[in-house]
C-alpha positions in Angstrom: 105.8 108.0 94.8 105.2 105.2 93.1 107.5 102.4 90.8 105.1 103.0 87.9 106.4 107.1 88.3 110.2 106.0 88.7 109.2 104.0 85.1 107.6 107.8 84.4 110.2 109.6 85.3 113.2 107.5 83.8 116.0 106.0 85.4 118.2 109.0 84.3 116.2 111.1 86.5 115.2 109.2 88.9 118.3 107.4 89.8 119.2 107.5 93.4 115.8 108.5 94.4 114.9 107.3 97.9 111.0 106.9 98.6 108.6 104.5 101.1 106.4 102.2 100.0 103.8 99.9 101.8 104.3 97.2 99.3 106.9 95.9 96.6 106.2 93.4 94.0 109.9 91.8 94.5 109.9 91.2 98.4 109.4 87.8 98.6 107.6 84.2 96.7 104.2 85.7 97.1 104.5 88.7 96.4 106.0 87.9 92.8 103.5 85.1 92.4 101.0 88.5 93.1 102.8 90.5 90.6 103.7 88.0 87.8 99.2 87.4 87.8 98.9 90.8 87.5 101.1 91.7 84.7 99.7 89.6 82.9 96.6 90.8 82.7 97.9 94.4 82.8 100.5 95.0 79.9 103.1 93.6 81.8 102.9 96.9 84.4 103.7 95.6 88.3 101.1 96.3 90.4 101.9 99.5 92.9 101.0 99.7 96.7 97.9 100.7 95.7 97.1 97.8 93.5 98.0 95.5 96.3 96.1 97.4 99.0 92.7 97.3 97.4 93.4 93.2 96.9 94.1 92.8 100.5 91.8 94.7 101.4 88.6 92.8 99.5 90.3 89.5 100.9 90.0 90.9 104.7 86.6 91.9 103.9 85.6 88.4 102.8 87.2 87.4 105.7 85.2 89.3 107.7 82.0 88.4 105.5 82.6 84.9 106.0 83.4 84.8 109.7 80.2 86.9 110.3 77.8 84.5 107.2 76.9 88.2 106.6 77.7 91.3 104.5 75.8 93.9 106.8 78.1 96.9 106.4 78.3 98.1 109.7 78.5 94.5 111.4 81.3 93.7 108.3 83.0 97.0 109.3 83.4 96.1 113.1 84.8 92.5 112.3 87.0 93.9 110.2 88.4 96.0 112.8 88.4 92.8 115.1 89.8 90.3 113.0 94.1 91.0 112.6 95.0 91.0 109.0 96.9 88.6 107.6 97.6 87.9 103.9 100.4 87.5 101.2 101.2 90.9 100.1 101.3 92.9 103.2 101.5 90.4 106.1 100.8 90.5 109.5 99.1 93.9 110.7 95.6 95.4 112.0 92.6 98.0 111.6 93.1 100.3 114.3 89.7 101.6 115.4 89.4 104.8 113.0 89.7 102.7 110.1 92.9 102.9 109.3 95.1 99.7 108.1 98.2 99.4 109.8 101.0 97.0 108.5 104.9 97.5 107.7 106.5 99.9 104.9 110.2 99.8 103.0 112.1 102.5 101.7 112.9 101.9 98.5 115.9 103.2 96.0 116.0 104.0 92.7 118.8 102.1 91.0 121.0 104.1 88.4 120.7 102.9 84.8 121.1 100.8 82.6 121.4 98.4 86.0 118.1 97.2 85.7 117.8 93.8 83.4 114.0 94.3 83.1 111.3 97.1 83.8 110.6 96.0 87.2 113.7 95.4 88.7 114.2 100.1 88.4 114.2 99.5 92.3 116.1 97.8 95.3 114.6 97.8 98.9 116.7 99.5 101.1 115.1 99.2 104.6 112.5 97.6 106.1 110.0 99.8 108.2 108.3 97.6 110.8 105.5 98.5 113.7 105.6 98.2 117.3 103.3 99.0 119.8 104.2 99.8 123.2 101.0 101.0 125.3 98.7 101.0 122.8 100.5 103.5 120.5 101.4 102.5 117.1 105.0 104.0 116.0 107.6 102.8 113.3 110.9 102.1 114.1 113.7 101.8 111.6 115.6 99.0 111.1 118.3 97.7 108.1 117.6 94.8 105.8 
């Protein structure tokens, strides 16, 4: 579930609806700063989790490009899964060893209409979703906002 299929669906149907997300264009400064460049150059649409995934995920690899002064792929891949993520949309997180990219996620809730003031706002973030990892194991723990 995604904010552009709340927009889809229409806050008369989708009000109340409660759904997890790895990334929301209101969180914080940089994330808005995100989404306000990318509406602009996309009919005013906010970018969905998806949007800001493949964005920090082309910045880690030029990370990883950089600290290597190569773009082998399979040298690339391993610094990738070395080097700890870091960068304005998702934060703090990792590449576990399979491949997978490992960060926090919210739960998010559909506000009931006509609340919202503009198109983006058909959400509020209800809980924040953040990782810990005891021995090794990744799980995710609940926590309020």
């Amino acid at each position: 579930m995604f904010l552009t299929d709340v927009h889809a669906l229409g806050l008369e149907k989708a009000q109340g609806l409660t759904f997890t997300e790895t990334f929301y264009w209101d969180m914080n400064e940089k994330t808005r700063a995100f989404a306000k460049r990318f509406a602009e150059r996309n009919r005013q649409i906010h970018p969905t989790m998806i949007h800001a995934g493949v964005y920090a995920g082309t910045l880690h690899y030029l990370k990883a490009v950089e600290a290597l002064k190569s773009d082998d792929g399979a040298k690339v891949i391993a610094k990738m899964k070395e080097l700890p993520t870091d960068d304005p949309l998702f934060g703090k997180g990792t590449v576990r060893a399979d491949g997978r990219k490992v960060h926090r996620r919210t739960s998010s809730r559909s506000r009931s209409p006509p609340s919202p003031s503009t198109r983006g706002t058909t959400t509020r973030s209800a809980r924040l979703f953040p990782l810990i990892k005891p021995s090794g194991l990744w799980i995710r723990a609940a926590v309020s906002s």
